[in-house]
Wavefront OBJ file of the C-alpha trace (Angstrom):
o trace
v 0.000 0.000 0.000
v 1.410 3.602 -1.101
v 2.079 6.176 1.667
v -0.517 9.172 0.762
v 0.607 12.644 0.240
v -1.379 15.697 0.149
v -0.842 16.047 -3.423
v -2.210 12.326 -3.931
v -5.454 13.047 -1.421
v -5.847 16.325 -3.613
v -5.970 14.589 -6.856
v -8.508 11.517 -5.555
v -10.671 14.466 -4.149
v -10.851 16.459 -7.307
v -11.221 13.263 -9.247
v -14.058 12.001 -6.908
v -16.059 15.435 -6.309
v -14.410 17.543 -8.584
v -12.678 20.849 -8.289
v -12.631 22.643 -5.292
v -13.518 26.668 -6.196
v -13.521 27.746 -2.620
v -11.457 26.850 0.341
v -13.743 27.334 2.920
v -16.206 24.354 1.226
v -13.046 22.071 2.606
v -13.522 23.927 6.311
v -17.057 24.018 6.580
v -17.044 20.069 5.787
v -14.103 19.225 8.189
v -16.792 21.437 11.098
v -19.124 18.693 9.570
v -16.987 15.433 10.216
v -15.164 16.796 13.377
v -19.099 17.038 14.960
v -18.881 13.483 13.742
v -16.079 12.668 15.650
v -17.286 14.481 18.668
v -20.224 12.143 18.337
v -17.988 9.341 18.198
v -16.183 10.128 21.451
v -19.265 10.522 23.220
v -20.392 7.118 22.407
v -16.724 5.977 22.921
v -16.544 4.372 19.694
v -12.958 3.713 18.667
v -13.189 2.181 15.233
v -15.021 5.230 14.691
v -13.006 7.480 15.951
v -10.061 6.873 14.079
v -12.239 7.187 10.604
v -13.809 10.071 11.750
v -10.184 11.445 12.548
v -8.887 10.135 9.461
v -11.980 12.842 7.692
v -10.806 15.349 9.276
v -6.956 14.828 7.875
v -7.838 13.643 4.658
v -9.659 17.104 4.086
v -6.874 19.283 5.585
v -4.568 17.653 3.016
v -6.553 18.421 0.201
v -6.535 22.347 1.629
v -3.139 22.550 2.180
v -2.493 20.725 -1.452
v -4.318 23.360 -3.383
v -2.525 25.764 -1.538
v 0.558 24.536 -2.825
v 2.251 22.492 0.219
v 2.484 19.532 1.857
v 0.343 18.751 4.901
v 3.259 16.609 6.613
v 5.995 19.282 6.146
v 3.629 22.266 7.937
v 3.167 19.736 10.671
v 6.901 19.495 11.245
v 7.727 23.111 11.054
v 4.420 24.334 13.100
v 6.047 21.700 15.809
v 9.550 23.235 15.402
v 7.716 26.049 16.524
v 5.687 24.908 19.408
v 8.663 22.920 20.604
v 10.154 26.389 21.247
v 7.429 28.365 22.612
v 6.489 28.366 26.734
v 3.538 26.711 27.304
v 0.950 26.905 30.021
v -1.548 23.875 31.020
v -5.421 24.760 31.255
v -5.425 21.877 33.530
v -7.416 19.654 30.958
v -4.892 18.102 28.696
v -4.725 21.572 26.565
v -3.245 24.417 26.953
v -2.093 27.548 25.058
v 1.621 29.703 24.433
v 2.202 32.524 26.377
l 1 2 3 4 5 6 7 8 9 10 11 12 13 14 15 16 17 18 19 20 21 22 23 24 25 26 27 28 29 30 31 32 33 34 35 36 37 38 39 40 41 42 43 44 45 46 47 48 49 50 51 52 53 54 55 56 57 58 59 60 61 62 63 64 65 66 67 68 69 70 71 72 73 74 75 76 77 78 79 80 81 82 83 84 85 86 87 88 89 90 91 92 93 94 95 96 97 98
């Protein structure tokens, strides 16, 4: 089995459902399937979880493809980033940079 890439998730997306013309379609369905996964949590569903997870992903690569990167490689520099940054704890497994 091939490793996917944004680029390949982009093309199987415009070759299933065609062209994107707007951006935001690509957010407003990822609000759509990460309800889904909320859903899935709540009912503590694991198989589920991971292919509602796997939704979400699958459409933030096919953003980040049209806008000319690579999903994996913003990951690793966005962490480069964080790595750096102080951090404080909300105290329920998130937190934000200060």
């Amino acid at each position: 089995m091939a490793t996917e890439t944004s680029n390949s998730i982009r093309a199987w997306g415009d070759e299933t459902f065609g062209k994107v013309a707007d951006l935001s379609a690509l957010v407003a369905r990822a609000r759509r399937e990460l309800d889904e996964l909320e859903q899935a949590i709540k009912a503590n569903d694991k198989p589920e979880i991971g292919r509602e997870a796997a939704d979400v992903v699958i459409l933030l690569h096919r953003l980040v493809a049209l806008a000319g990167m690579e999903l994996s490689e913003q990951v690793d520099a966005k962490m480069a980033v964080n790595r750096a940054r102080a951090w404080k704890a909300a105290g329920d497994g998130t937190g934000g940079h200060v």
